[in-house]
PAGU-942400 format. One record per residue (C-alpha): x, y negated, z negated. Coordinates in Angstrom, 3 decimals, m for minus. Example, Ala and Ser with C-alpha at 12.3 -4.5 7.8 and 13.67 -1.06 7.14 Angstrom:
BEGIN
+----------+----------+----------+
:        X :        Y :        Z :
+----------+----------+----------+
:   12.300 :    4.500 :   m7.800 :
:   13.670 :    1.060 :   m7.140 :
+----------+----------+----------+
END
This chain:
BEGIN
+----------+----------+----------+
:        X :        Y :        Z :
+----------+----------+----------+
: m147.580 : m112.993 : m195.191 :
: m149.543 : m110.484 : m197.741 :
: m152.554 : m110.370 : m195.424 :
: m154.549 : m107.941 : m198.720 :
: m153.567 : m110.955 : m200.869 :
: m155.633 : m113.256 : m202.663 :
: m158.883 : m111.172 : m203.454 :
: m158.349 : m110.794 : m207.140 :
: m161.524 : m112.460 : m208.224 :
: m162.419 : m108.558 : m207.237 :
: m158.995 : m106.151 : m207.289 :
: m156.905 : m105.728 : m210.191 :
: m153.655 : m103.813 : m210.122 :
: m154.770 : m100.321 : m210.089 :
: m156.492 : m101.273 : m206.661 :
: m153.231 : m102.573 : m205.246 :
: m151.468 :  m99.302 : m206.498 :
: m154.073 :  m97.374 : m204.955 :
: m153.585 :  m99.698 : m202.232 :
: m149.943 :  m99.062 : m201.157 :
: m150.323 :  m95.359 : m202.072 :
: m152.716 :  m94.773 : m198.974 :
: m150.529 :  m97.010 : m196.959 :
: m147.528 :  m94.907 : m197.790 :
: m149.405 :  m91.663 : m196.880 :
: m151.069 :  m93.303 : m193.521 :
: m147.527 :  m94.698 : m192.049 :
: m145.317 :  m92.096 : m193.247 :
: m147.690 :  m88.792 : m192.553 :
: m149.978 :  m89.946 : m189.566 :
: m148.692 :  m92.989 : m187.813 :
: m145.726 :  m91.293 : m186.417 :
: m147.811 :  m88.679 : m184.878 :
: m151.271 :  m90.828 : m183.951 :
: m150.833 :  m91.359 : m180.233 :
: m150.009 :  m87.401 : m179.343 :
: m152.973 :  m86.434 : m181.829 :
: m154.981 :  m88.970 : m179.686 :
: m153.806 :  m87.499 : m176.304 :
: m154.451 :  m84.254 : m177.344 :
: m157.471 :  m84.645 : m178.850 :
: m158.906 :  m86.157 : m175.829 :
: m158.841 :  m82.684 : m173.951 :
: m159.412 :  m80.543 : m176.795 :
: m161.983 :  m77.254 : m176.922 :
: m162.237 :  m77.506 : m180.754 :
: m160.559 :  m78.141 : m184.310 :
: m157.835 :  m74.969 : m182.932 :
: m156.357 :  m77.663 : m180.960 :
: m155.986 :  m80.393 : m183.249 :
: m154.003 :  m78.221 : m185.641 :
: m153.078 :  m81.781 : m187.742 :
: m156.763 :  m81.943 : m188.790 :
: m156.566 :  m79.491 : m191.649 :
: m152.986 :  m80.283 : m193.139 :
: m153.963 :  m83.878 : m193.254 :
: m157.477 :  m83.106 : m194.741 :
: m155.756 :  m81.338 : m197.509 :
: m153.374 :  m83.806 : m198.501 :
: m156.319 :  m86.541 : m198.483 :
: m157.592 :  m84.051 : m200.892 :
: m154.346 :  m83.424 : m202.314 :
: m154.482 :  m87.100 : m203.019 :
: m157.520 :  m87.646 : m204.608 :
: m158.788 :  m89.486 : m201.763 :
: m161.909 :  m87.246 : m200.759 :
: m163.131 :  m87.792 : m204.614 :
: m162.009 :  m91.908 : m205.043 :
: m165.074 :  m92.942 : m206.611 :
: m166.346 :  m89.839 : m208.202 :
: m166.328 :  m89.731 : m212.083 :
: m163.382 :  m87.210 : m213.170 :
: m165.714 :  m84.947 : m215.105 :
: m167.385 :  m84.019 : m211.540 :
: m163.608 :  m83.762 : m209.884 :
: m163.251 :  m86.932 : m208.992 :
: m160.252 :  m89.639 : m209.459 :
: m162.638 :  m91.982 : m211.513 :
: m162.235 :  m95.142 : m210.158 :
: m164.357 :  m97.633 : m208.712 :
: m166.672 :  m97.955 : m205.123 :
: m164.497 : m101.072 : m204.545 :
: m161.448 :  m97.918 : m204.623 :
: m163.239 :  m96.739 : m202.091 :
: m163.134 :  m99.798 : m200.033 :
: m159.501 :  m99.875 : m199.733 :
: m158.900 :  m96.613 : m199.486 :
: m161.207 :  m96.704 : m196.101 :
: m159.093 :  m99.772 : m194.829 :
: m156.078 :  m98.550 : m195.579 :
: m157.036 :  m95.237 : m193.802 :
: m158.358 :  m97.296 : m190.492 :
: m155.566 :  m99.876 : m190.615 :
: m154.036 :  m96.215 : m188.890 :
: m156.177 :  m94.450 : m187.272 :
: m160.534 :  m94.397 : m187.235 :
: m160.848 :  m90.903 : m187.976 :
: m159.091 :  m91.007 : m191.172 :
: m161.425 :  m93.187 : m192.124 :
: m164.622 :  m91.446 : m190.359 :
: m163.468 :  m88.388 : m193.140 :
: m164.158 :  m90.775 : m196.203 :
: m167.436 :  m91.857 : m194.405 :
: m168.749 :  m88.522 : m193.984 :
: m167.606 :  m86.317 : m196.915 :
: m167.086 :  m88.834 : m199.607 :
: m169.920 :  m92.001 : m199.012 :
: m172.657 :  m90.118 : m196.876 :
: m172.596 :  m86.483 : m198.113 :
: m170.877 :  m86.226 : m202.189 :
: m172.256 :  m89.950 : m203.242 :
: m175.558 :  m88.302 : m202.466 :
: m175.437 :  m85.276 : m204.590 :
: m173.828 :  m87.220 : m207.559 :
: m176.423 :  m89.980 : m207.019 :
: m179.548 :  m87.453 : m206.463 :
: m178.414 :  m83.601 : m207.458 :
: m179.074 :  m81.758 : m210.349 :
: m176.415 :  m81.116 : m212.867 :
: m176.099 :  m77.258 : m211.628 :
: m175.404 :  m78.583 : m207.741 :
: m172.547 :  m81.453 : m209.233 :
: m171.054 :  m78.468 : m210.790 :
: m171.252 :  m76.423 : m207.229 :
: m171.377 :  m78.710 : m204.549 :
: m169.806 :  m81.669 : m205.801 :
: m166.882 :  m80.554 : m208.049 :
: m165.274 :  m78.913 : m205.581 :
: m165.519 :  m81.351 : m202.584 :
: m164.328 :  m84.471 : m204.795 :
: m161.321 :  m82.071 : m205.129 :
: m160.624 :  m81.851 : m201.336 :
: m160.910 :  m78.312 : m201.935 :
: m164.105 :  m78.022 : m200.054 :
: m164.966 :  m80.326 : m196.785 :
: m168.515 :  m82.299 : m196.773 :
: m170.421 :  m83.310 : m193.644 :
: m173.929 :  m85.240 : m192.830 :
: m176.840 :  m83.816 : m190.542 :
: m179.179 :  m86.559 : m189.891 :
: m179.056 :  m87.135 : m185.749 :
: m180.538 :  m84.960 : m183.441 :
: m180.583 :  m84.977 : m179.554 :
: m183.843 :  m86.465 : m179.492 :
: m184.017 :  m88.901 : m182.764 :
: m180.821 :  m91.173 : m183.877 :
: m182.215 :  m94.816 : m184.929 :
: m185.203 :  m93.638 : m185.537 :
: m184.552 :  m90.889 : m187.963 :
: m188.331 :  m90.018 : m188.992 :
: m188.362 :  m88.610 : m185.294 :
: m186.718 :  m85.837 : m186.312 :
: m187.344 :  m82.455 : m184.870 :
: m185.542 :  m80.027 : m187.314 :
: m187.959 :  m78.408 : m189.754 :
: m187.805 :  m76.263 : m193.258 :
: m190.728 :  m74.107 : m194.189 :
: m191.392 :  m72.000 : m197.700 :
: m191.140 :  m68.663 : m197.872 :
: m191.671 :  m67.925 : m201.743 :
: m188.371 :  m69.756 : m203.146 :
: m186.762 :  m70.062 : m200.138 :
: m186.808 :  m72.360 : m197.045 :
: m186.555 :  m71.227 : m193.358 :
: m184.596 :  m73.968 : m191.862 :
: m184.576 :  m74.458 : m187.737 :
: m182.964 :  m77.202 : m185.875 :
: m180.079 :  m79.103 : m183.977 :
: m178.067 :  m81.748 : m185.340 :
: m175.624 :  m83.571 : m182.997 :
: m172.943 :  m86.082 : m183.379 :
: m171.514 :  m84.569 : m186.756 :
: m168.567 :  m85.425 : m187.710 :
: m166.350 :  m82.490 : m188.887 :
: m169.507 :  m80.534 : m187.742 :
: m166.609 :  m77.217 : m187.094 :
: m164.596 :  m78.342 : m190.224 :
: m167.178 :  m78.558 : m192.710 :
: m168.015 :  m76.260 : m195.537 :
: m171.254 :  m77.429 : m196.827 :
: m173.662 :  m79.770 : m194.672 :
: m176.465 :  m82.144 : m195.869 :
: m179.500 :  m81.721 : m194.034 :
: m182.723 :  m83.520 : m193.127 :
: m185.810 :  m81.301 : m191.811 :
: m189.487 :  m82.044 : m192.114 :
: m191.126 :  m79.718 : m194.434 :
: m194.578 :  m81.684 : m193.603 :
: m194.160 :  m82.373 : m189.907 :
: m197.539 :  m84.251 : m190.454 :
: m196.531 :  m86.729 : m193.332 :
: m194.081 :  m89.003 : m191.087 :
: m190.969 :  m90.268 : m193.166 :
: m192.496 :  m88.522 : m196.519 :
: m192.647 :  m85.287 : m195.204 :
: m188.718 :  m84.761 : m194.910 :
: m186.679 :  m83.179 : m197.428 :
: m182.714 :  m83.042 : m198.051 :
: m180.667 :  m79.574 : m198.154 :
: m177.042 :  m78.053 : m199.056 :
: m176.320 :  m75.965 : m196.970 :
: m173.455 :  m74.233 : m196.254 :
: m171.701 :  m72.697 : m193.295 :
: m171.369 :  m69.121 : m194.815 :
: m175.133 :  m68.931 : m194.244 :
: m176.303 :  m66.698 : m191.609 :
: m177.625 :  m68.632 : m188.898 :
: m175.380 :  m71.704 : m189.239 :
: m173.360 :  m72.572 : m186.229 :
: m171.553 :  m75.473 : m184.807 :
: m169.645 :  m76.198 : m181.494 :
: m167.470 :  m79.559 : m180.830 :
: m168.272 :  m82.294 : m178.281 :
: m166.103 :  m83.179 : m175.371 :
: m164.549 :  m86.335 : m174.011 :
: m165.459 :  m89.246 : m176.891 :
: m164.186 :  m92.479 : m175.997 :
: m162.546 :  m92.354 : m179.040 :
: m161.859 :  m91.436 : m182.785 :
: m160.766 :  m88.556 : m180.537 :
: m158.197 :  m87.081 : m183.261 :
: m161.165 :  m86.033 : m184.964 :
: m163.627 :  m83.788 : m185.394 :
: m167.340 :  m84.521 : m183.601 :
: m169.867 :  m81.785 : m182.669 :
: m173.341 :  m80.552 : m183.171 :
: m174.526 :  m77.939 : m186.013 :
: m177.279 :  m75.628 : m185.179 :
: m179.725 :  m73.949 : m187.690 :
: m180.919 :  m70.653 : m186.582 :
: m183.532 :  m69.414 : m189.261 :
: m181.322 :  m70.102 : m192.054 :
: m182.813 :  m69.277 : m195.361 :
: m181.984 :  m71.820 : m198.128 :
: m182.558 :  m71.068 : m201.473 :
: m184.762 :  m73.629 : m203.661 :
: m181.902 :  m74.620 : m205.535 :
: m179.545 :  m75.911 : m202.636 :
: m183.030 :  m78.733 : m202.335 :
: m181.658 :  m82.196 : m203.001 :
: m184.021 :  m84.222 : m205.024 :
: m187.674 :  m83.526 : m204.569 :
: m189.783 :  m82.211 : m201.655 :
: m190.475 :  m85.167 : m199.533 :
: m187.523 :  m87.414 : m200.844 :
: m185.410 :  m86.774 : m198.070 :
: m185.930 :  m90.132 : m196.315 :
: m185.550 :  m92.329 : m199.434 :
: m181.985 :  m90.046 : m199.623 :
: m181.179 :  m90.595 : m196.311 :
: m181.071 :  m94.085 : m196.353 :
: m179.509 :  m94.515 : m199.551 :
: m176.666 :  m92.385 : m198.224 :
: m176.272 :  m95.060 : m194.887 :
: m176.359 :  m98.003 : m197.512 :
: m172.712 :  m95.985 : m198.930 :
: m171.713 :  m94.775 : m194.982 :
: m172.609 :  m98.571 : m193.610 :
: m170.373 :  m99.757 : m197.052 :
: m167.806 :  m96.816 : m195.458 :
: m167.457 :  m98.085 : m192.040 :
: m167.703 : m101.655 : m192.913 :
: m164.326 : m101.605 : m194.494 :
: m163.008 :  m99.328 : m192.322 :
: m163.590 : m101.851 : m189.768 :
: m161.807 : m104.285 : m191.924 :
: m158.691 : m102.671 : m191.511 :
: m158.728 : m101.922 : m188.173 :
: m159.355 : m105.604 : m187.953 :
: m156.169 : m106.324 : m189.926 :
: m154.181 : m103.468 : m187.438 :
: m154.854 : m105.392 : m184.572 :
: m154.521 : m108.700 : m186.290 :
: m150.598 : m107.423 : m187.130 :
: m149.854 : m105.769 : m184.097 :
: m150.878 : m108.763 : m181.836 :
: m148.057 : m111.032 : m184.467 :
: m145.541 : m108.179 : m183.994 :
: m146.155 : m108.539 : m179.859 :
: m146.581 : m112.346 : m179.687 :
: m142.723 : m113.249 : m181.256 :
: m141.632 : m110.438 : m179.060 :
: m142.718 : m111.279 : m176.098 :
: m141.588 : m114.151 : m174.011 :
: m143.056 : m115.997 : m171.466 :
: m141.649 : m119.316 : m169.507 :
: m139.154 : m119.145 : m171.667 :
: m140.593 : m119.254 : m175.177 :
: m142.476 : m116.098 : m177.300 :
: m146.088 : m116.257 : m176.851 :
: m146.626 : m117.006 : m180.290 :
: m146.351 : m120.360 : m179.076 :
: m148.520 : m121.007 : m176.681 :
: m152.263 : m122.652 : m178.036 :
: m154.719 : m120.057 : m176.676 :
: m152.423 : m117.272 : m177.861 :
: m152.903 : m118.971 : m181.605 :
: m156.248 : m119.022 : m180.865 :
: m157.446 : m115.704 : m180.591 :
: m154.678 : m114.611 : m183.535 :
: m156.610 : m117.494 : m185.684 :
: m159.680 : m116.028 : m184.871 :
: m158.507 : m112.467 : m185.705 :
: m157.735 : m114.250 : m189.367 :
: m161.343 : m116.068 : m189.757 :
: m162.897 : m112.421 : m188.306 :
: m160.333 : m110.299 : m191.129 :
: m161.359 : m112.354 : m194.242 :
: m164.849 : m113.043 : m194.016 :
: m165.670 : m108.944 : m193.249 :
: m163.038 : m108.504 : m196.206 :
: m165.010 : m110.786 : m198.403 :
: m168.401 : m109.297 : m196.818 :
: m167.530 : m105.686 : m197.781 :
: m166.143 : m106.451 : m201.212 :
: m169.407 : m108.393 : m202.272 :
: m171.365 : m105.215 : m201.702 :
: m168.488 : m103.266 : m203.249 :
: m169.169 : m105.113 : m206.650 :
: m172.717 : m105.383 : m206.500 :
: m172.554 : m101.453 : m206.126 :
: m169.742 : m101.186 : m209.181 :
: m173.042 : m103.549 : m210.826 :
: m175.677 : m101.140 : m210.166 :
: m177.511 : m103.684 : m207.824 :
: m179.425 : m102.867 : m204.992 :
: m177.162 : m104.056 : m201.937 :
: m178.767 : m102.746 : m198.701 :
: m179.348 : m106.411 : m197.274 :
: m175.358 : m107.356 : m198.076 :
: m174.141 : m103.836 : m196.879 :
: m175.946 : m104.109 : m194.220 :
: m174.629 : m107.716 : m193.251 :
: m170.605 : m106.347 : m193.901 :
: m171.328 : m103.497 : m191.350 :
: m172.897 : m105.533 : m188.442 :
: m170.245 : m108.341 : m189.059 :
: m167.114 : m106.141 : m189.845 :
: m167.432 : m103.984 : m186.586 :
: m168.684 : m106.018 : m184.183 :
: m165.530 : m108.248 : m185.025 :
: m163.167 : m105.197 : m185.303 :
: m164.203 : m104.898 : m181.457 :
: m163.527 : m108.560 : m180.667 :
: m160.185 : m108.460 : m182.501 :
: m158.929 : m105.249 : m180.436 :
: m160.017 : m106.859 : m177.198 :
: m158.093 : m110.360 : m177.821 :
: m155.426 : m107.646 : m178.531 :
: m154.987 : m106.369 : m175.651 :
: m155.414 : m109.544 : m173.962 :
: m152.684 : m110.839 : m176.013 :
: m150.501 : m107.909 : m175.261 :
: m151.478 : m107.962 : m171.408 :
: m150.918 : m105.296 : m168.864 :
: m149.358 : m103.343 : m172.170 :
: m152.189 : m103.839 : m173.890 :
: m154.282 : m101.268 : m171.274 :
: m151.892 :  m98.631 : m171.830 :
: m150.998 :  m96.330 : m174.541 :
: m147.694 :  m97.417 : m175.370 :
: m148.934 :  m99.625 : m177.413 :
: m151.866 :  m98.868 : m180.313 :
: m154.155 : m101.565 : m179.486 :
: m156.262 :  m99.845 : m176.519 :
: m157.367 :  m97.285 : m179.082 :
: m158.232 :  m99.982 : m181.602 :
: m160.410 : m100.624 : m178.642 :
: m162.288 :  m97.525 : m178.317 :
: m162.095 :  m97.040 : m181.710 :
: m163.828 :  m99.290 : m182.499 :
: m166.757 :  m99.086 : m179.921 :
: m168.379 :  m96.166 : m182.020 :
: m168.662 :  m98.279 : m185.202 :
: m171.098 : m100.175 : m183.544 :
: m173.291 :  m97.652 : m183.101 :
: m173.489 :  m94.531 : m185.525 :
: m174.338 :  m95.913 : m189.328 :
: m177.078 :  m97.905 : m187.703 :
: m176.692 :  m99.517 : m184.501 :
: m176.007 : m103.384 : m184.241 :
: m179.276 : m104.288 : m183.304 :
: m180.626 : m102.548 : m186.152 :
: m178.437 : m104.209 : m188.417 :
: m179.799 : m107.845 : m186.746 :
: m183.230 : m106.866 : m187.214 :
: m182.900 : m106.033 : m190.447 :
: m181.136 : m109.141 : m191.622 :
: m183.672 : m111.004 : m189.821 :
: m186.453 : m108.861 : m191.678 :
: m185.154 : m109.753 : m195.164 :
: m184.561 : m113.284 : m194.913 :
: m188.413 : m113.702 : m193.424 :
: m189.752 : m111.671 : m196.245 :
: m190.951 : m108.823 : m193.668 :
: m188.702 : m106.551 : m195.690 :
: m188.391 : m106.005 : m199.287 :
: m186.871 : m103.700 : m201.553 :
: m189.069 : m100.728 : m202.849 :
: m189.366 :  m99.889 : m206.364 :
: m187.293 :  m96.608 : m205.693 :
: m184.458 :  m94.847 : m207.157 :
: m182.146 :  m95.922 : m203.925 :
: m179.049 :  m97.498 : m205.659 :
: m176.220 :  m95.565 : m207.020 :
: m175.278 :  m95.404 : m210.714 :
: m173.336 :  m98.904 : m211.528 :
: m169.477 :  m98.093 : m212.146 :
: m169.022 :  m97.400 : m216.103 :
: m165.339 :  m96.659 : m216.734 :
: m165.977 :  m94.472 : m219.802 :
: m168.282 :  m92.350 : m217.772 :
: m165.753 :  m92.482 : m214.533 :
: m162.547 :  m91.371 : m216.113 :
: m163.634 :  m89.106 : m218.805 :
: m163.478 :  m85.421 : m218.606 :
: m166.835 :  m85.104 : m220.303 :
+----------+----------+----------+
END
């Protein structure tokens, strides 16, 4: 059973195509090598001992992966945010930190400068990272403010045209792979959330440094560390969007990392879905697979009801994006549901695969801790319930800001300009 089927009223063939393609690339490239990259990764000093991370990063690029959803006149492939989807699920159906790559460099860091930079910085910045020829990362946590962002401690100050950046960002991912970093200071450390400001900056600075963090739980064949800014002077131009618009930026880059990680969760979703099928006509038990007994069915049924409603979930917001309409309440919604069902699906399978199940020999413990970390970063799941609580008692509305993305326009997208 085609378990990607029956979602035309949203795909058409090109997303299929693109579809199969990132399977192809995910089973063929990664898969066979996942569990030692996992192993390895979980005792590794920094991106010198996960020597996979670069070659795979460049044929993402190669691919036209990193760049999905960017028009082709910026680099880009030119296809849709709903491309993006897929490509995400595809990626996580895998392995997370495929997917956390897409997140990071692709929906939080180049959907913000095509959204909010100036025609000079698309030409610098975001050309050449929709390419894969450049690497893209997000600086918004610190040690001392994640949910609460307008906590921050990091601060930029003028100096003529310049900016003297200082600060500490932690939990980046590809914080020692990235080229060029998007970060949040406070250039008013009075004004609250309207006295932060958004930055390009890029690791060739002087005064930019980054180190990796030990012993995740998982998404441990990744990249994750902390970026330090050591009086880093950053030129006027490398400002994204106006001084003080760096917390309306911010969170319109988490609606397009939540839409990220949503989907990603998806697939993960759908991995454990199949590998608890694959297990359950395999393995026998007083005398008949497991597939047949009722509370086995269960928590595979469950897995199904879980897989189609986050699928359906993520590819709402996917076309109200590709429509230009404001989505943070139905984002939102797809990320809290999606990953905190991505969880319950890995645990029923291990359960389903037993004493297996808690070993390595078998994928579905690192679904498992995979899938932990989704419900945190992007927005922790109790945000995510007070927020949907918030909107549907009126508490919260949407602002009359420039927060959404440009609505898909295929003879913008795939024209050279």
């Amino acid at each position: 059973m085609d378990l990607t089927a029956n979602y035309d009223m949203f795909l058409g063939p090109e997303h299929e195509m693109l579809r199969q393609t990132v399977r192809n690339f995910a089973e063929r490239e990664v898969a066979p090598h996942i569990r030692e990259w996992d192993r390895s990764g979980a005792a590794a000093e920094g991106p010198e001992d996960r020597p996979h991370l670069r070659p795979v990063l460049k044929r993402m690029g190669e691919l036209g992966l990193l760049g999905i959803c960017i028009p082709q006149r910026y680099g880009g492939a030119g296809m849709d945010y709903l491309a993006l989807a897929v490509v995400c699920e595809e990626l996580e159906r895998v392995d997370s930190f495929l997917r956390v790559v897409m997140s990071v460099h692709t929906g939080l860091n180049s959907l913000s400068i095509f959204q909010w930079g100036t025609e000079e910085q698309k030409q610098r910045f975001l050309v050449p990272q929709a390419r894969g020829e450049k690497l893209a990362a997000f600086c918004l946590t610190e040690p001392n403010s994640g949910t609460d962002a307008a906590a921050m401690q990091a601060t930029a100050r003028r100096d003529g045209e310049d900016y003297i950046l200082n600060g500490e960002k932690i939990w980046i991912s590809l914080a020692d792979l990235a080229d060029n970093f998007l970060v949040f200071a406070k250039t008013d450390p009075g004004a609250g959330p309207r006295g932060i400001t958004a930055f390009i900056v890029e690791r060739s600075m002087p005064g930019v440094s980054s180190y990796p963090i030990h012993g995740k739980l998982g998404v441990r064949a990744g990249n994750t560390g902390g970026v330090v800014f050591n009086d880093v002077r950053v030129p006027r131009s490398h400002r994204l969007g106006e001084e003080g618009e760096g917390f309306k930026i911010a969170m319109a880059a988490l609606d397009n990392g939540r839409y990220t990680v949503a989907a990603g969760a998806t697939g993960l979703i759908q991995a454990s879905l199949e590998a608890s099928i694959r297990y359950a006509r395999e393995r026998q038990t007083f005398g008949v697979p497991i597939a047949e007994h009722q509370l086995v069915k269960r928590m595979i049924s469950h897995m199904v009801r879980k897989l189609d409603t986050s699928r359906l979930l993520v590819y709402r917001a996917g076309w109200m994006k590709n429509k230009g309409i404001r989505n943070t309440r139905e984002t939102t919604l797809a990320k809290w549901h999606a990953t905190v069902s991505s969880f319950e699906a890995a645990d029923d399978a291990i359960q389903i695969h037993g004493a297996y199940g808690y070993a390595d020999e078998y994928p579905v413990e690192r679904y498992l801790r995979n899938a932990r970390g989704a419900i945190i970063y992007e927005g922790t799941r109790e945000l995510q319930e007070l927020l949907q609580a918030d909107f549907v008692m009126g508490y919260r509305k949407y602002p009359n800001l420039r927060c959404e993305l440009p609505a898909y326009d295929p003879d913008f997208w795939e024209s050279d300009g």
